[in-house]
gemmi code that builds the backbone of each chain (N, CA, C; Angstrom):
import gemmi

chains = {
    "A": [
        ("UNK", (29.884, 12.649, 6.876), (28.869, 12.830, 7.922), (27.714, 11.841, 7.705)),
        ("UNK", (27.286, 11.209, 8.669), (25.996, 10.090, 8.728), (25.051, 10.929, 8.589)),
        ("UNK", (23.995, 10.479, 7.527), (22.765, 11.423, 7.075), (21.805, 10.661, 8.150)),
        ("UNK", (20.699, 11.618, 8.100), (19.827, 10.944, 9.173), (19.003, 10.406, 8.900)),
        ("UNK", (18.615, 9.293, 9.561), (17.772, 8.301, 8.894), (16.842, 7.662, 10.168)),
        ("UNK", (15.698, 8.063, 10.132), (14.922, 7.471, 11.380), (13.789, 6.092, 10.936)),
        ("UNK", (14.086, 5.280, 11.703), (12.702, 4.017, 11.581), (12.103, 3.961, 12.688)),
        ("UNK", (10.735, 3.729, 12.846), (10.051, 3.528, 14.200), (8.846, 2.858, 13.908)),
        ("UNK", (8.680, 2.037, 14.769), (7.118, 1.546, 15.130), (6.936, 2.042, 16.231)),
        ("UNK", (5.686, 2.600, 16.418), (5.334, 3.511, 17.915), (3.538, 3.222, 17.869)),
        ("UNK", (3.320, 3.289, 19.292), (2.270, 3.397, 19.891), (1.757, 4.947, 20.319)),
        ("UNK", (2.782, 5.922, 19.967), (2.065, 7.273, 20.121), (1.997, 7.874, 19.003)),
        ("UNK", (1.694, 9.274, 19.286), (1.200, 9.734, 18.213), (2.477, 10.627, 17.501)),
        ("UNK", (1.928, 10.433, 15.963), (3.371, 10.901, 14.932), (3.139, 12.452, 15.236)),
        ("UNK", (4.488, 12.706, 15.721), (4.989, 14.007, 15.628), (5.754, 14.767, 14.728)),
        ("UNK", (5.332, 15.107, 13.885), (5.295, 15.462, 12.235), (6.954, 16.893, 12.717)),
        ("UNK", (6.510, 17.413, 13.268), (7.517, 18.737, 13.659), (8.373, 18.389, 14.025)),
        ("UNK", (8.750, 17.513, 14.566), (9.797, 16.962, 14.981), (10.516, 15.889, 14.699)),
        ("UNK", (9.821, 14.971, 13.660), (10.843, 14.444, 12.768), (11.355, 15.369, 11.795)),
        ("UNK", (10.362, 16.269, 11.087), (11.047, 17.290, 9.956), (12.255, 17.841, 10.489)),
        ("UNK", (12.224, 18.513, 12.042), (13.599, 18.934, 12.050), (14.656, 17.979, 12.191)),
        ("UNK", (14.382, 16.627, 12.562), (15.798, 15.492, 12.587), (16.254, 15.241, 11.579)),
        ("UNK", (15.434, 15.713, 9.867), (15.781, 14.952, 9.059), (16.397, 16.362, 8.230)),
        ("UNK", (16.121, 17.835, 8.984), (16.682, 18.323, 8.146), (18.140, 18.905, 8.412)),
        ("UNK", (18.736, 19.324, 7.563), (20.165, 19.606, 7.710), (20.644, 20.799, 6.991)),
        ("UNK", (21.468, 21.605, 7.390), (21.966, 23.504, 7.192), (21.603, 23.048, 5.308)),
        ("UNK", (22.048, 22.116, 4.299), (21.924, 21.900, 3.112), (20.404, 21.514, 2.872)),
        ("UNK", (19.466, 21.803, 3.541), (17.942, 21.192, 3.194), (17.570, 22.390, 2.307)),
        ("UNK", (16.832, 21.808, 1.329), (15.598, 23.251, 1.068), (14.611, 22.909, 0.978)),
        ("UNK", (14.326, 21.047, 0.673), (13.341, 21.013, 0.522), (12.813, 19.543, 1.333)),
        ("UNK", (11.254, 19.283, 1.536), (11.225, 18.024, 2.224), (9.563, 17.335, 1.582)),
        ("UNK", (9.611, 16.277, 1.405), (8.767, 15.750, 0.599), (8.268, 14.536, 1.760)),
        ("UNK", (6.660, 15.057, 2.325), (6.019, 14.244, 3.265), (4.806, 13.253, 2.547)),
        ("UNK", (4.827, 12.246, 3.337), (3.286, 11.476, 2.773), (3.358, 11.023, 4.252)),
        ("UNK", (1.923, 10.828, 4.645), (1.186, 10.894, 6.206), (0.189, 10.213, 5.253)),
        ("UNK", (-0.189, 8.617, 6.234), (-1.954, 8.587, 5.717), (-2.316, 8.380, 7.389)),
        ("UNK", (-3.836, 8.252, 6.723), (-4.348, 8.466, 7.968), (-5.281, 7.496, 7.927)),
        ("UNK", (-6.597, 7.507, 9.331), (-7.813, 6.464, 9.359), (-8.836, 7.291, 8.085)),
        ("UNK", (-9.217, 6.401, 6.845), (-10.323, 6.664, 7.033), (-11.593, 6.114, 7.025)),
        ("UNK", (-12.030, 7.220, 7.855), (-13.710, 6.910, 8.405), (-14.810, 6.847, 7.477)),
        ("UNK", (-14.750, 7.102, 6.281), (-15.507, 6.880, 5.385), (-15.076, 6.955, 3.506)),
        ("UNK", (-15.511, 5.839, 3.279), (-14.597, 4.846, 1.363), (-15.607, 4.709, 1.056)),
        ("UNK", (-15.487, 5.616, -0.301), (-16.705, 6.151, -1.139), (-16.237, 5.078, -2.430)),
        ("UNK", (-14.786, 4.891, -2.405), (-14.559, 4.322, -3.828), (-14.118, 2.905, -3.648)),
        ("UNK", (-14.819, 1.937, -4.391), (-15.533, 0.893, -4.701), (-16.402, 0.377, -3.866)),
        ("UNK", (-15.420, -0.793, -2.766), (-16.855, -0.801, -1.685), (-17.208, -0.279, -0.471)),
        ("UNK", (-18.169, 0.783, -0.624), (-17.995, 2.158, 0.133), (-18.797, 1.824, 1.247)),
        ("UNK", (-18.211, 2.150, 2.361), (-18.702, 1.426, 3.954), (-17.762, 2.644, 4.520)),
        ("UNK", (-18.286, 2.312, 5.983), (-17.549, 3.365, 7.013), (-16.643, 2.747, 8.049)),
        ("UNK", (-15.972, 2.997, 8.416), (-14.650, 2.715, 9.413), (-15.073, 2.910, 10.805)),
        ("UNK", (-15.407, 2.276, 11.571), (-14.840, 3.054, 13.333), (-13.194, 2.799, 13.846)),
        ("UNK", (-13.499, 1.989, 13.594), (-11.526, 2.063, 13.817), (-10.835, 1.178, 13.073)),
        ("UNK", (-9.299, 1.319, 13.271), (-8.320, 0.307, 12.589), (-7.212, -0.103, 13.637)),
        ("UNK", (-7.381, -1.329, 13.918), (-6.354, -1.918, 14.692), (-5.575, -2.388, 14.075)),
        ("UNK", (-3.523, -1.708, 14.542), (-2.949, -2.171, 13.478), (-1.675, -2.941, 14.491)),
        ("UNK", (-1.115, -4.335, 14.112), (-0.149, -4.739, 14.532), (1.446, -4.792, 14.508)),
        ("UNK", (2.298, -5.268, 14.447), (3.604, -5.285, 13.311), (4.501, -6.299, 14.149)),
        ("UNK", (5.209, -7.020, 13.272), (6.839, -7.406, 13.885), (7.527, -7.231, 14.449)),
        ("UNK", (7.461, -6.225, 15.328), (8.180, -5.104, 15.367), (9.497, -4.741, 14.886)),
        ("UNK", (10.562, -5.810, 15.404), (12.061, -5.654, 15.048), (12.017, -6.102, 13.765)),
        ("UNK", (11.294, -6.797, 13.668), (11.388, -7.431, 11.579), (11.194, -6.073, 10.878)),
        ("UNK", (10.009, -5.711, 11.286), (9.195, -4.437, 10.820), (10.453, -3.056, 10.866)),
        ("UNK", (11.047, -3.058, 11.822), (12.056, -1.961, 11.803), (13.005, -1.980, 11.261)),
        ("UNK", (13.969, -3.392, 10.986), (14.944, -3.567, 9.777), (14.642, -3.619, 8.261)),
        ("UNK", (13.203, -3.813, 8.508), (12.381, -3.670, 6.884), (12.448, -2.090, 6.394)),
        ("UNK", (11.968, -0.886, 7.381), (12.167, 0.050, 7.124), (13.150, 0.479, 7.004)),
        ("UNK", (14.307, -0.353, 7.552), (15.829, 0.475, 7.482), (16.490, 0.134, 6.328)),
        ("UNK", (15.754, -0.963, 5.588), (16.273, -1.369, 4.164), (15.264, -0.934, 3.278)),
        ("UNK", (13.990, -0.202, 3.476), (13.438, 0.614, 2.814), (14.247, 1.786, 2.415)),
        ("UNK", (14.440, 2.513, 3.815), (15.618, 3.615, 3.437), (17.121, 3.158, 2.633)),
        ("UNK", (17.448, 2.277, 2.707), (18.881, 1.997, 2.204), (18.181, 1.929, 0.567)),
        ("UNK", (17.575, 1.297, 0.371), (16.397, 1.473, -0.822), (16.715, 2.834, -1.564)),
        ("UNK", (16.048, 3.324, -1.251), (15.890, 4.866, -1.540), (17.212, 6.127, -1.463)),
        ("UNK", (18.032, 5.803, -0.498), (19.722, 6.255, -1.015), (20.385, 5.664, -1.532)),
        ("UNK", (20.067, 4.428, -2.159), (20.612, 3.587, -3.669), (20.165, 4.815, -4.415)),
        ("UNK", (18.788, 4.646, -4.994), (17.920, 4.848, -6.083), (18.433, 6.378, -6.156)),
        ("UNK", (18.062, 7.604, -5.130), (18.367, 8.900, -4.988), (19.073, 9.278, -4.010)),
        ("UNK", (20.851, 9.283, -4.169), (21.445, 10.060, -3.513), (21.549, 11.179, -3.260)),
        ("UNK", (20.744, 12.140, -4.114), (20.380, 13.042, -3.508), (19.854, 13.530, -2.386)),
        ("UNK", (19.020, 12.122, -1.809), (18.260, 12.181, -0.239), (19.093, 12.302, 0.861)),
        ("UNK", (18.148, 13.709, 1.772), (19.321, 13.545, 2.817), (19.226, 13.164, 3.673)),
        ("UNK", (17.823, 13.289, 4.022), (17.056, 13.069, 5.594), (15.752, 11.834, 5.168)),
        ("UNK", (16.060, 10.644, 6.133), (14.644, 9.874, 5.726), (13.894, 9.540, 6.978)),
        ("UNK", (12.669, 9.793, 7.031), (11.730, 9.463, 7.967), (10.515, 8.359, 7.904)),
        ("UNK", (10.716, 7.186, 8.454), (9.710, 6.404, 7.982), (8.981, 5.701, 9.184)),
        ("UNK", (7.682, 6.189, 9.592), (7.182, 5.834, 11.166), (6.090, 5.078, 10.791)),
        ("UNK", (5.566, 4.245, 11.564), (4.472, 3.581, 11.872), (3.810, 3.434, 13.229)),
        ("UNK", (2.470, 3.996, 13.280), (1.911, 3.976, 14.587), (0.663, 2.628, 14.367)),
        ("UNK", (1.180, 2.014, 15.307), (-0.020, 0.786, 15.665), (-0.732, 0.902, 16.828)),
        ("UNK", (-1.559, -0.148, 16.978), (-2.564, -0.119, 18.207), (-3.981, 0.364, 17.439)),
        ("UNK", (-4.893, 0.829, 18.271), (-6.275, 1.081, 17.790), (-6.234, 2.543, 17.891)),
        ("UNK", (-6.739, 2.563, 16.133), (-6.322, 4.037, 15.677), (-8.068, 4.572, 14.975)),
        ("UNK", (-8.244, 5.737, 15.513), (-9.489, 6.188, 14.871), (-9.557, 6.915, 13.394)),
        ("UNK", (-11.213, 7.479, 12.994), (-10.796, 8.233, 11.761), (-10.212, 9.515, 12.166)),
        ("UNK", (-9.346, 9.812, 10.834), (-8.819, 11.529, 10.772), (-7.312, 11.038, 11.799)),
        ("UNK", (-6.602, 9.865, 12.184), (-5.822, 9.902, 12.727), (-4.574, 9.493, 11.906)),
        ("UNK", (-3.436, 10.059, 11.482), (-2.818, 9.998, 11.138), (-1.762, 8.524, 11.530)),
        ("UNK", (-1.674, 7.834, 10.957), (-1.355, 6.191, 10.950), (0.451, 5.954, 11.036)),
        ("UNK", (1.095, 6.616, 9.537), (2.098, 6.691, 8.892), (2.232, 7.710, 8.059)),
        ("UNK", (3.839, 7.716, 8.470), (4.653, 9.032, 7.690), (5.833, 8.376, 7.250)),
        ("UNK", (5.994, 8.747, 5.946), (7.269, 8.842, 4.923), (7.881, 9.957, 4.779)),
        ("UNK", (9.145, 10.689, 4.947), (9.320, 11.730, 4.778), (11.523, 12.038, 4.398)),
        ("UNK", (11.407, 12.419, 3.271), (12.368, 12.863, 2.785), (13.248, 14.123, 2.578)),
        ("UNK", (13.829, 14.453, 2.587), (14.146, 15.642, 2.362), (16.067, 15.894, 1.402)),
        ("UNK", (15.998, 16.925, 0.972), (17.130, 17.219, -0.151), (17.290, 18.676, -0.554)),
        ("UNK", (18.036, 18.719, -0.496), (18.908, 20.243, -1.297), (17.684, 21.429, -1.897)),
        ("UNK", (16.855, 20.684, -2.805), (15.723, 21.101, -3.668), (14.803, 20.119, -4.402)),
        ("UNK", (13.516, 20.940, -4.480), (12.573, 20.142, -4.993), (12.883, 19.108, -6.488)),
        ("UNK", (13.581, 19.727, -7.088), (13.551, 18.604, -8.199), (14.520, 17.781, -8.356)),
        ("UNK", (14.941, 17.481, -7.352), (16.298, 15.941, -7.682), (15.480, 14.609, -7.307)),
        ("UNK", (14.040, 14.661, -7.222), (13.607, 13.084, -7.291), (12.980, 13.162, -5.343)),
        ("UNK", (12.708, 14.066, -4.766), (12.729, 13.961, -3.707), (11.102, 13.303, -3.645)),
        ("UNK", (10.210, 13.941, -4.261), (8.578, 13.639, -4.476), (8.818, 11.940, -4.497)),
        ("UNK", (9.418, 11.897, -5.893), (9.541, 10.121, -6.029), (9.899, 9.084, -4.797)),
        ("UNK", (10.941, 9.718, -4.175), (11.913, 8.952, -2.612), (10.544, 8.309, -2.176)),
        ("UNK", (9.929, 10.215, -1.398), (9.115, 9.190, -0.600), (7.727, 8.211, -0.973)),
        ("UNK", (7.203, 8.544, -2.350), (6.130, 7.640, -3.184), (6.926, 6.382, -3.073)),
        ("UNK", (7.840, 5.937, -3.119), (8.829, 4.354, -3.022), (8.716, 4.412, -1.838)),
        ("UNK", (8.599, 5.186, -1.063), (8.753, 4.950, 0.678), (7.669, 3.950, 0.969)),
        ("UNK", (6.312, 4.636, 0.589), (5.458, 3.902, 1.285), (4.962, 2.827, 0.262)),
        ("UNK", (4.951, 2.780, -1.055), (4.853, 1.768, -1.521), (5.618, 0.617, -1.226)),
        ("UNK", (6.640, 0.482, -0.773), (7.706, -0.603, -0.394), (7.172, -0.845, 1.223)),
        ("UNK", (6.835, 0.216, 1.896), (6.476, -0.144, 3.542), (5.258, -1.419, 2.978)),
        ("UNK", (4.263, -0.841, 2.068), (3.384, -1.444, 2.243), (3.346, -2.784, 1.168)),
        ("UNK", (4.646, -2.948, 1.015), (5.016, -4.506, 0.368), (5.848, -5.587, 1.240)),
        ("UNK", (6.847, -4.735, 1.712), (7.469, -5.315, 2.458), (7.391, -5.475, 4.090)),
        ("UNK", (7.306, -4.289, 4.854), (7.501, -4.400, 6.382), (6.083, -4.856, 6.685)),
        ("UNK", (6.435, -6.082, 7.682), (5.540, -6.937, 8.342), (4.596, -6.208, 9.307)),
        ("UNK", (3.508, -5.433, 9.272), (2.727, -4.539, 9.589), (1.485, -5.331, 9.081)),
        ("UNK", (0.648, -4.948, 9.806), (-1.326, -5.786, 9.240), (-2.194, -4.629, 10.129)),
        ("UNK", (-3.279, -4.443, 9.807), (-4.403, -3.910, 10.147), (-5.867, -4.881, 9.939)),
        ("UNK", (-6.792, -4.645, 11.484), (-7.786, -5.472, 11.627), (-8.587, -3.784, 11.262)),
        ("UNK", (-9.700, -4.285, 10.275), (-10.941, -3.067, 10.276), (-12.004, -3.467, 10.779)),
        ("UNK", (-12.628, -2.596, 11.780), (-13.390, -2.690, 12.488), (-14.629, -1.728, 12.073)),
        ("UNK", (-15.688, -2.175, 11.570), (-16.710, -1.365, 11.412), (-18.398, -2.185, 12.149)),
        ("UNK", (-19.381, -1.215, 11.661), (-20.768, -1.635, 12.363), (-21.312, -2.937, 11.874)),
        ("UNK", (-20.260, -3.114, 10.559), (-20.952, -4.820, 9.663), (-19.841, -5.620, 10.439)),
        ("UNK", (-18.875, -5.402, 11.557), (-18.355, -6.330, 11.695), (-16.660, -6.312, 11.654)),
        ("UNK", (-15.917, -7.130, 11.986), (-14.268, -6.671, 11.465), (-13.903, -7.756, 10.558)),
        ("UNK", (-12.703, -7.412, 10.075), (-12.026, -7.900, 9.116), (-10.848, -7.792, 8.990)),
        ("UNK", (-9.656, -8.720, 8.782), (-7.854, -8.216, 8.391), (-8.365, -7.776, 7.316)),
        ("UNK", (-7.455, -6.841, 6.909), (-7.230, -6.324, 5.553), (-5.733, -6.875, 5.533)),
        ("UNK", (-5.695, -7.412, 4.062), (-4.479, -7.899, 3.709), (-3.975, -7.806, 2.098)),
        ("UNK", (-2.569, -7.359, 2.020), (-1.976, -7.077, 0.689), (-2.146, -7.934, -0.152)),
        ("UNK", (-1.300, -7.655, -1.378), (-1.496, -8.287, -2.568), (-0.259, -8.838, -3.333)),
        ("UNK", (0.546, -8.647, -1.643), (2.074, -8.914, -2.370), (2.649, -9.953, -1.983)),
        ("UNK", (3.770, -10.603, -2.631), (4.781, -11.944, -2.183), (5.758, -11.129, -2.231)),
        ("UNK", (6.471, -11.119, -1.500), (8.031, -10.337, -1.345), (8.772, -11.601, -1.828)),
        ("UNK", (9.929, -11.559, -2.860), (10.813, -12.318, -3.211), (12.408, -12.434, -2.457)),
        ("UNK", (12.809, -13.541, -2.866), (14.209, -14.256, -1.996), (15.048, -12.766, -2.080)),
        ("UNK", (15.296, -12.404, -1.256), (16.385, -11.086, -0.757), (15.703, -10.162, -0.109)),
        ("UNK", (14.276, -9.869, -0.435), (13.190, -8.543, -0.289), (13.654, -9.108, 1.232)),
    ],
    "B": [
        ("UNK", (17.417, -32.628, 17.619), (16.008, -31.979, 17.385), (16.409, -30.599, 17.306)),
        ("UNK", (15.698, -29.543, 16.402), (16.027, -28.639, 16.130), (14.655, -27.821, 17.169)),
        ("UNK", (15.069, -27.115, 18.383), (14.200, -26.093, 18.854), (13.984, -24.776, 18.467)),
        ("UNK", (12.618, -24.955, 17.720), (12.568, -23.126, 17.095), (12.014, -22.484, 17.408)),
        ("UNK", (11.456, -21.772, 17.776), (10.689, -20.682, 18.191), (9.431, -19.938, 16.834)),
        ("UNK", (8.355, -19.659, 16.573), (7.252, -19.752, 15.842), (6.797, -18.459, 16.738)),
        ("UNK", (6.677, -17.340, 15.447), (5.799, -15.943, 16.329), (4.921, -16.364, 14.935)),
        ("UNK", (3.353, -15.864, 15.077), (2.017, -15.807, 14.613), (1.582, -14.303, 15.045)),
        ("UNK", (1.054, -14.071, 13.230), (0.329, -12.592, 13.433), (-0.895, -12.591, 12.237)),
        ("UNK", (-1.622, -11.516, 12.891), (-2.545, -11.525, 12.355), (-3.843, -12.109, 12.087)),
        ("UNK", (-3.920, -12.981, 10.904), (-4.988, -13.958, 10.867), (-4.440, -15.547, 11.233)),
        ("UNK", (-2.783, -15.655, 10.958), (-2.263, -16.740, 11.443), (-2.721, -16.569, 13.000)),
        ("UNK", (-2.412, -15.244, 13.719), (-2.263, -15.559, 15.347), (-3.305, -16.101, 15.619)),
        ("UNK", (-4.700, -15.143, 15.291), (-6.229, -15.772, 15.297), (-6.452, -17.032, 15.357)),
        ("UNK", (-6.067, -17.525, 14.114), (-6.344, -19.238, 14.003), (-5.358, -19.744, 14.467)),
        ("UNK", (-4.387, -19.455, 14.945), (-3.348, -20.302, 15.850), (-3.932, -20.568, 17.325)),
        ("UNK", (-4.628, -19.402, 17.596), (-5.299, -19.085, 19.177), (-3.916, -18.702, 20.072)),
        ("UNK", (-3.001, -18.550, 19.239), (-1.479, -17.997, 20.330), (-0.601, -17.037, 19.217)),
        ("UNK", (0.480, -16.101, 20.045), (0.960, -15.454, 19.360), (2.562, -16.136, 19.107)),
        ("UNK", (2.595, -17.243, 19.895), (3.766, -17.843, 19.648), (3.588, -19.482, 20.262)),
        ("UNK", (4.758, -20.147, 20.021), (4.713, -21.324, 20.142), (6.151, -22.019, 19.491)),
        ("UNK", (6.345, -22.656, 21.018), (8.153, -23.344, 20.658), (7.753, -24.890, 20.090)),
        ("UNK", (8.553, -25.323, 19.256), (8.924, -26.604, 18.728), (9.816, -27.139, 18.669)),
        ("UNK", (9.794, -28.562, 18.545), (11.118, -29.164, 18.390), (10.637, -30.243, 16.999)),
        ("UNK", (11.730, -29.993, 16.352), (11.453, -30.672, 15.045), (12.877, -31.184, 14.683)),
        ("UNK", (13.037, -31.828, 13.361), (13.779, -33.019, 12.812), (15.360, -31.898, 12.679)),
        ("UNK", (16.381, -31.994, 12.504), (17.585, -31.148, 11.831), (17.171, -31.005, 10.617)),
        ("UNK", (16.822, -31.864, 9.638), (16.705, -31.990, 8.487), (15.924, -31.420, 7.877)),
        ("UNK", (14.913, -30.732, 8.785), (13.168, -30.144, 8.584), (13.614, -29.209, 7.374)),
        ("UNK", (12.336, -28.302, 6.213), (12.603, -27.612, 5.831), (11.320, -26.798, 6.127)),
        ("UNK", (10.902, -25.660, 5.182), (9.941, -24.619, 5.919), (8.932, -25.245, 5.266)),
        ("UNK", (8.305, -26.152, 4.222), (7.901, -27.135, 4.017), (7.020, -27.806, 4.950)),
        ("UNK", (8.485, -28.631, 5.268), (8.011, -29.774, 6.140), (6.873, -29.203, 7.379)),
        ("UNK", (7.767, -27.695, 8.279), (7.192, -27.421, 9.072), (6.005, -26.974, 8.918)),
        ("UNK", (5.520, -26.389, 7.848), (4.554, -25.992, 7.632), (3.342, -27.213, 7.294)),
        ("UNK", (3.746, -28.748, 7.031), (2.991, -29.686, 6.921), (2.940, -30.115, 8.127)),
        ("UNK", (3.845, -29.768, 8.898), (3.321, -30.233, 10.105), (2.292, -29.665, 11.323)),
        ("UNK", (2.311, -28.370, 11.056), (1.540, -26.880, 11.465), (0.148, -27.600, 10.949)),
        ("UNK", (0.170, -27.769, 9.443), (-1.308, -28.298, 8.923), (-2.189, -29.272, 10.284)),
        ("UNK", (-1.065, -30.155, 10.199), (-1.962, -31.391, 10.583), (-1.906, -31.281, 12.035)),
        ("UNK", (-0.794, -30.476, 12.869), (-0.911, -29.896, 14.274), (-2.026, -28.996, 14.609)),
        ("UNK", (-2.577, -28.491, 13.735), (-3.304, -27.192, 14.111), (-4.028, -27.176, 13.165)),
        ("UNK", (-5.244, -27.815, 13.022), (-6.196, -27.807, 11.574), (-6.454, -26.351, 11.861)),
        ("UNK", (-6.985, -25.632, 12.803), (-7.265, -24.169, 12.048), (-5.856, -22.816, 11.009)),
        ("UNK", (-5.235, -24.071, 10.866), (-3.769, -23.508, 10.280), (-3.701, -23.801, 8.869)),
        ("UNK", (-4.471, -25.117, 8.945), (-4.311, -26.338, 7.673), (-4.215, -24.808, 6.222)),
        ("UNK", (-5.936, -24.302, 6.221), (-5.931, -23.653, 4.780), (-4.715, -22.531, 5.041)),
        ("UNK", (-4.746, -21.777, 6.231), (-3.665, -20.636, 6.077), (-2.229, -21.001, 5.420)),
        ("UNK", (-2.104, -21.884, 5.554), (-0.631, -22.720, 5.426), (-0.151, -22.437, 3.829)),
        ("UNK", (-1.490, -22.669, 2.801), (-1.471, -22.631, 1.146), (-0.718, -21.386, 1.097)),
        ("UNK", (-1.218, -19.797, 1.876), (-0.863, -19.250, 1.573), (0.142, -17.673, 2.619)),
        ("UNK", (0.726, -18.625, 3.475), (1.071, -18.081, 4.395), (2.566, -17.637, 4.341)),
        ("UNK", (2.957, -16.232, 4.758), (4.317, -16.070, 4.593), (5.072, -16.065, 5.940)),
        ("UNK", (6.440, -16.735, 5.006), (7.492, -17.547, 6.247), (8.632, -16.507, 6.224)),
        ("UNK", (8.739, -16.284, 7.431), (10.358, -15.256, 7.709), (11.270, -16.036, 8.260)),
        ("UNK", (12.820, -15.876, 8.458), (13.845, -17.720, 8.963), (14.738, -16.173, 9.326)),
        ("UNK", (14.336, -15.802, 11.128), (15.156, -14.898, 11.719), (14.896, -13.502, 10.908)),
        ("UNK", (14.056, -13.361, 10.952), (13.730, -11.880, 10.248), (14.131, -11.398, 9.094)),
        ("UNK", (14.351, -12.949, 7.982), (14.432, -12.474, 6.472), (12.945, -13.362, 6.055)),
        ("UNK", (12.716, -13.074, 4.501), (11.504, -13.513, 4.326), (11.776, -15.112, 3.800)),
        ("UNK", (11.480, -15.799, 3.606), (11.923, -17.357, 3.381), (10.832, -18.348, 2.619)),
        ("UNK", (11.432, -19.395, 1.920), (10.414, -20.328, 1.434), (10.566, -21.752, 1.185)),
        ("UNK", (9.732, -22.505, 0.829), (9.633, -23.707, 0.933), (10.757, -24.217, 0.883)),
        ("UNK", (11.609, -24.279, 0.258), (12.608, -25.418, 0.123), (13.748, -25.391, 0.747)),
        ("UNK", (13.654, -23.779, 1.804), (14.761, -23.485, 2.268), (14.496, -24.535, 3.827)),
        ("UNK", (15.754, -24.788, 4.274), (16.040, -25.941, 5.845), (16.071, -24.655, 6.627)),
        ("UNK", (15.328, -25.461, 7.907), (14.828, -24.422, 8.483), (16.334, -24.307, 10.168)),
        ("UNK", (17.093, -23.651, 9.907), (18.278, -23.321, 10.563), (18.013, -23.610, 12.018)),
        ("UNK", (18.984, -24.156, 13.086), (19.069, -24.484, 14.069), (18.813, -23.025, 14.913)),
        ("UNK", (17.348, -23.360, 16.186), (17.156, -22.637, 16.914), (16.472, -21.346, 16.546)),
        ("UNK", (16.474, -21.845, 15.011), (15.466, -20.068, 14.435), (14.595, -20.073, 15.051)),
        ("UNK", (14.067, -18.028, 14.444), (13.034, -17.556, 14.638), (12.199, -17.446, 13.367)),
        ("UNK", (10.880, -17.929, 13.598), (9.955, -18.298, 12.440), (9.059, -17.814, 12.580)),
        ("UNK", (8.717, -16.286, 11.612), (7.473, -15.655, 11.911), (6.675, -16.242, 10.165)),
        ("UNK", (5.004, -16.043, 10.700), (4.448, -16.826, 10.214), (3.010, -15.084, 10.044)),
        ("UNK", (2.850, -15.323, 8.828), (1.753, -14.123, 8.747), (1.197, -13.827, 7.148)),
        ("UNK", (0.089, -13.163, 7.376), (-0.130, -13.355, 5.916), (0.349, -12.036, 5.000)),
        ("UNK", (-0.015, -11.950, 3.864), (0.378, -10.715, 3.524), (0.638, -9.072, 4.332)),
        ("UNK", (1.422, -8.387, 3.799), (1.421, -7.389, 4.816), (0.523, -5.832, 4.553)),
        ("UNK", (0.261, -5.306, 5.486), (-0.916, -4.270, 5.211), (-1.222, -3.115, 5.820)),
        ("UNK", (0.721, -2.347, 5.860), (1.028, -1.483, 6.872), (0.243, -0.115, 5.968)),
        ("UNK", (0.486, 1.273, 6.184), (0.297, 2.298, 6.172), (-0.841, 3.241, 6.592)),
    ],
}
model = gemmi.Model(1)
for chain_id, residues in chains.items():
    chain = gemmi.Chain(chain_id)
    for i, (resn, *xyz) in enumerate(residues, 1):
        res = gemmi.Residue()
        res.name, res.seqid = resn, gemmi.SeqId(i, " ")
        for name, pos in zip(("N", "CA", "C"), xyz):
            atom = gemmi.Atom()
            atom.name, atom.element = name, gemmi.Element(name[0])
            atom.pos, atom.b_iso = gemmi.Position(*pos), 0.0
            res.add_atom(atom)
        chain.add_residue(res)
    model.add_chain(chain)
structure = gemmi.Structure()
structure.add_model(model)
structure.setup_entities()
């Protein structure tokens, strides 16, 4: 049976309830989410406030990136059954939920926590995604810290 | 002449002033070359160029690789999804 495996870049808003049920299956017990969101105010280091975040992507680059994110992650833990990995772009405010990683498996301890911590660390190495920050001093890209190597 | 196609994002699109842009360049070109030629085509490209990442059809790619007949060449800087 084909396990389910969703990628998306979207312009609406993540519907958390309804990927959980695509990804889960009669063998689920358990499901391991990470969601970030805008935020409107970074206390830690250089602490300024947000009005918004405009975010762009590749799109189709961006969506085969996530689909080899997931192939990623049912290497590493076959235990995974269900993978969910969304990205919402466009101009996003604070408290708005941005991106979701979301896994799910049999039970909590076969590595399911870990899946999706690799989820979004790899989104945010690899899939061609950027964000402009927009605040009252002005905007700015924010940009990673990574070189993806020959195969990534 | 090799016709490729060039998508720009981000701070590349910015200083490109476009989100895309077709070329015709040498067979022989590599991502290199094109990118020396981006420099001196588009001075607001010149510094991005040091450190700009090259995709050849939606894998990630680099200097020394020849840049394939009729590709797609996305051009952007680091990435900075979540």
């Amino acid at each position: 049976m084909e396990l389910p495996t969703i990628f998306s870049i979207t312009e609406d808003e993540i519907d958390l309830n309804d990927l959980l049920a695509r990804i889960t299956l009669t063998s689920t017990g358990a499901a391991a989410i990470f969601t970030g969101m805008v935020r409107g105010q970074t206390a830690r280091g250089d602490a300024h406030e947000t009005e918004y975040l405009e975010y762009e992507a590749y799109i189709p680059m961006a969506e085969a990136k996530m689909k080899q994110v997931a192939d990623e992650i049912r290497g590493k833990w076959p235990v995974v059954e269900g993978i969910a990995i969304v990205q919402r772009i466009g101009k996003l405010y604070p408290k708005t939920p941005t991106v979701l990683i979301a896994c799910t498996a049999a039970h909590r301890d076969t590595g399911v926590f870990e899946a999706a911590r690799y989820g979004i660390d790899r989104l945010k190495e690899i899939v061609p995604i950027w964000k402009k920050e927009v605040s009252s001093d002005g905007e700015f890209w924010v940009e990673g810290d990574y070189s993806p190597k020959a195969g990534e | 002449m090799n016709h490729v196609k060039l998508l720009f994002f981000a701070t590349i699109r910015e200083r490109a002033g476009t989100k895309s842009l077709e070329v015709d360049i040498p067979e022989d070109m590599t991502i290199r070359g094109l990118k020396d030629k981006l420099s001196a085509d588009i001075p607001g490209l010149k510094e991005s160029m040091k450190s700009v990442l090259i995709t050849i059809n939606r894998e990630y790619a680099f200097d020394e690789a020849p840049v394939p007949l009729n590709a797609e060449i996305g051009m952007f800087p680091p990435v900075s999804g979540g």
